[in-house]
N, C-alpha and C positions, 0 to 999 in steps of 0.2 A: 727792303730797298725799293727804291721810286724811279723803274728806270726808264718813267717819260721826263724823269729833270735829262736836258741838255748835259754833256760831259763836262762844257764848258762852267755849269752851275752846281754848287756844294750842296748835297744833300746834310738834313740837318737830323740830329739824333739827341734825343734825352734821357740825362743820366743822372741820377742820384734824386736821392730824396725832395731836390731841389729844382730837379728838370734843367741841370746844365745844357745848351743846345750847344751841343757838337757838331762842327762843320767837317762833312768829309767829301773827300771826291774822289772815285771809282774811274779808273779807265778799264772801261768792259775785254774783256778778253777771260780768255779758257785759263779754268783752275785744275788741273789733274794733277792725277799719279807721273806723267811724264812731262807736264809743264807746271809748276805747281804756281800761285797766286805770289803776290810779293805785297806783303803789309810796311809802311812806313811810319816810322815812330822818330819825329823830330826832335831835336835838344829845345833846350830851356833857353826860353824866348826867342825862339825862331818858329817858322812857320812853313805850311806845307807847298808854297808857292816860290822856294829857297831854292838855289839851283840846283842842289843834290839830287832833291823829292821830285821838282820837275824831270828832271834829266831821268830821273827813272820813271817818270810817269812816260816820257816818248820813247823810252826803250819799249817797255809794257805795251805802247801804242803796236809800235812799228811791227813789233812781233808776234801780237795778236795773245798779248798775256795779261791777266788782271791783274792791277797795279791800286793797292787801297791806301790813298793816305788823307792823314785828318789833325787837325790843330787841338789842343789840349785849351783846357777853357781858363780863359784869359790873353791866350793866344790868337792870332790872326784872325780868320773869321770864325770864331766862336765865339759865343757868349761866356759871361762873367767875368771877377774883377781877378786880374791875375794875383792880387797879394795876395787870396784866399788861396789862391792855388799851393796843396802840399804833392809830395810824391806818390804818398797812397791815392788821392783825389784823382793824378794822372795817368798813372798806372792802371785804375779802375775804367779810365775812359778809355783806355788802349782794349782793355778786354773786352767794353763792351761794344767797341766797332770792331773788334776781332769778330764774337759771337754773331753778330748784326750782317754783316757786309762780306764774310770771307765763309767759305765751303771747302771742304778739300783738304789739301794741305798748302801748308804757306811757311814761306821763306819770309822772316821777319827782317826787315832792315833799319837799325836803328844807331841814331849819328850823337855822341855827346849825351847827353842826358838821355836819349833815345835808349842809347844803350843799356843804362840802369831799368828802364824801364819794359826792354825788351827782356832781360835778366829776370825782373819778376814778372812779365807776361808767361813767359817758359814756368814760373815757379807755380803759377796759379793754375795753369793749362795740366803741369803734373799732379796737383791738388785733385783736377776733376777725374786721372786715369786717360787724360787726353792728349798724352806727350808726342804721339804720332799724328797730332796735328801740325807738329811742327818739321818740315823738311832740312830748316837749317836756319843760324843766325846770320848776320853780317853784320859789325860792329865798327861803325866810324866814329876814332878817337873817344872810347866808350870813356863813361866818368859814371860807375859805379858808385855809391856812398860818397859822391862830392860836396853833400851837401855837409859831414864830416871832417873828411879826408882833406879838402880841398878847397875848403871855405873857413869852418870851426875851426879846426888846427891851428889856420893859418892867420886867423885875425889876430890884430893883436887886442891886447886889454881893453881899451876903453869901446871899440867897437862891440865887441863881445856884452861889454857892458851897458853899453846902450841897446842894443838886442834885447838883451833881458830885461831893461826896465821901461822902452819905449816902445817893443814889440814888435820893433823894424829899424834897418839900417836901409841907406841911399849907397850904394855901392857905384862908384863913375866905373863907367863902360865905354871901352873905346869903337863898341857895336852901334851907340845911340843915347838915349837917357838913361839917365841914372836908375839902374836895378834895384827896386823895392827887396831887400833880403828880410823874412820875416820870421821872428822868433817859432811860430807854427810850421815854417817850412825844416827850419833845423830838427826841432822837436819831433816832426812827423816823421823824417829822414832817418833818423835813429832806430822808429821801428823799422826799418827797409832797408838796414845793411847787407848786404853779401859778404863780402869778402873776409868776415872774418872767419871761415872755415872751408872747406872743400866741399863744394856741390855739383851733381851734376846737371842738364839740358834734357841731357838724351838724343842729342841730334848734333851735326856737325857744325865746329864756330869757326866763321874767319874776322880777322881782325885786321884793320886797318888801321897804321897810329904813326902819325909824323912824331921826326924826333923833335924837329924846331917847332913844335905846339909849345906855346905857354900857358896854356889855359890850361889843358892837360897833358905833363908832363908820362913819357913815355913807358917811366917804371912804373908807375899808373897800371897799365896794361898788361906789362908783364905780369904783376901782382894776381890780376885778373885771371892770364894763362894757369900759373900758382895754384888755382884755385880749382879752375875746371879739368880735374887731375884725369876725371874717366872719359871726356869729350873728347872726338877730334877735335884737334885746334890747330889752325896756323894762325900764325900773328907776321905780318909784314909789315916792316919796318922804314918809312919812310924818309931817308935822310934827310931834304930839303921840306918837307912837307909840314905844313902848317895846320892849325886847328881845324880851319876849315873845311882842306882839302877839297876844297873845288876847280880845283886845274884841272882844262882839260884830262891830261895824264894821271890825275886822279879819280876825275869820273870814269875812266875808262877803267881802272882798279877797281874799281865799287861793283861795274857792270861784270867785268870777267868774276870777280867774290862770288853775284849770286848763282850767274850760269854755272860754277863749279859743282855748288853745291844741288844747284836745281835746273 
């Protein structure tokens, strides 16, 4: 870490074969056993400057706790073209600003695709023997294997077929421009399912999932609880609560999730 950059300015990190520079940004504060660090893992094309990440970045502030969050490349201020981006690509960048930036233990928080990729941060983390790095998850409106579940499934034929033979679909989004979907991102997503069996964490998950999301539908998460059969789990259920979940009274759910657990 370079901790004469300003808080205000992203420290950048390179990853892969290829020297992706990852932008992350650190609000300094104490990582312990009684206050543990808080890593941010954003959905899929969103970024770390999103009111979620921010709102936990001045929690972090206020209360003197390290707060890590960073954009996945193609994303916000990182480098590269986001259609190259797959889930093992991002997932990989998640570990290695875990390793890079975080000491201790840490409370993963991770929103929408965050979530999938918090799911196998936890899995790689158990690969090394180092699952007591993790104090606990927190899952906003997690999308597991959507690139699956909740994309593939659901397209219909000629999409699907244009996938496969032009190597990308323009997907309208009512977020902004049309979303590049790319046959590599399905493809890679496949190896990086969950759900299709019971695993465990090793640490405590809360879950956060409106029911009125339409992006991702609620049984989504249940499926998920389903799964993590030996973790603590609560799953809270948000009547009025949307994908986003950034109402005030949401952030304030996100905030109480991590203090529970850490």
């Amino acid at each position: 870490m370079n901790a004469e950059i300003p808080a205000s300015e992203p420290q950048f990190l390179s990853v892969g074969e290829e020297e992706r520079r990852i932008a992350v940004r650190v609000t300094p504060g104490v990582s312990t056993e009684a206050a543990p660090g808080v890593v941010w893992c954003g959905g899929f094309l969103s970024d770390m400057k999103g009111t979620k990440a921010q709102h936990l970045a001045q929690w972090g502030e206020a209360g003197g706790r390290q707060v890590v969050r960073f954009d996945y490349s193609g994303h916000g201020e990182s480098g590269g073209a986001f259609e190259q981006g797959t889930i093992s690509r991002w997932a990989a960048e998640a570990l290695a600003v875990f390793e890079v930036f975080t000491s201790g233990p840490q409370i993963v928080v991770g929103s929408s695709m965050g979530g999938w990729v918090a799911l196998l941060l936890a899995r790689a983390l158990a690969a090394r023997g180092e699952s007591h790095r993790l104090r606990g998850l927190v899952l906003l409106a997690p999308a597991p294997d959507f690139t699956e579940e909740l994309m593939w499934k659901a397209m219909p034929d000629d999409v699907r077929a244009a996938i496969l033979h032009d190597g990308k679909w323009l997907r309208p989004s009512e977020y902004g421009a049309a979303q590049p979907i790319t046959r590599a991102l399905i493809e890679d997503g496949r190896q990086n399912l969950v759900l299709g069996a019971p695993f465990s964490v090793g640490c405590p998950v809360r879950i956060l999932q409106g029911v009125a999301d339409a992006d991702v539908p609620w049984r989504h998460a249940l499926r998920l609880v389903t799964c993590l059969a030996e973790d603590d789990v609560v799953l809270t259920l948000i009547k009025d609560g949307d994908h986003r979940l950034s109402r005030p009274e949401d952030l304030a759910r996100m905030i109480a999730a991590v203090e529970e657990v850490g």
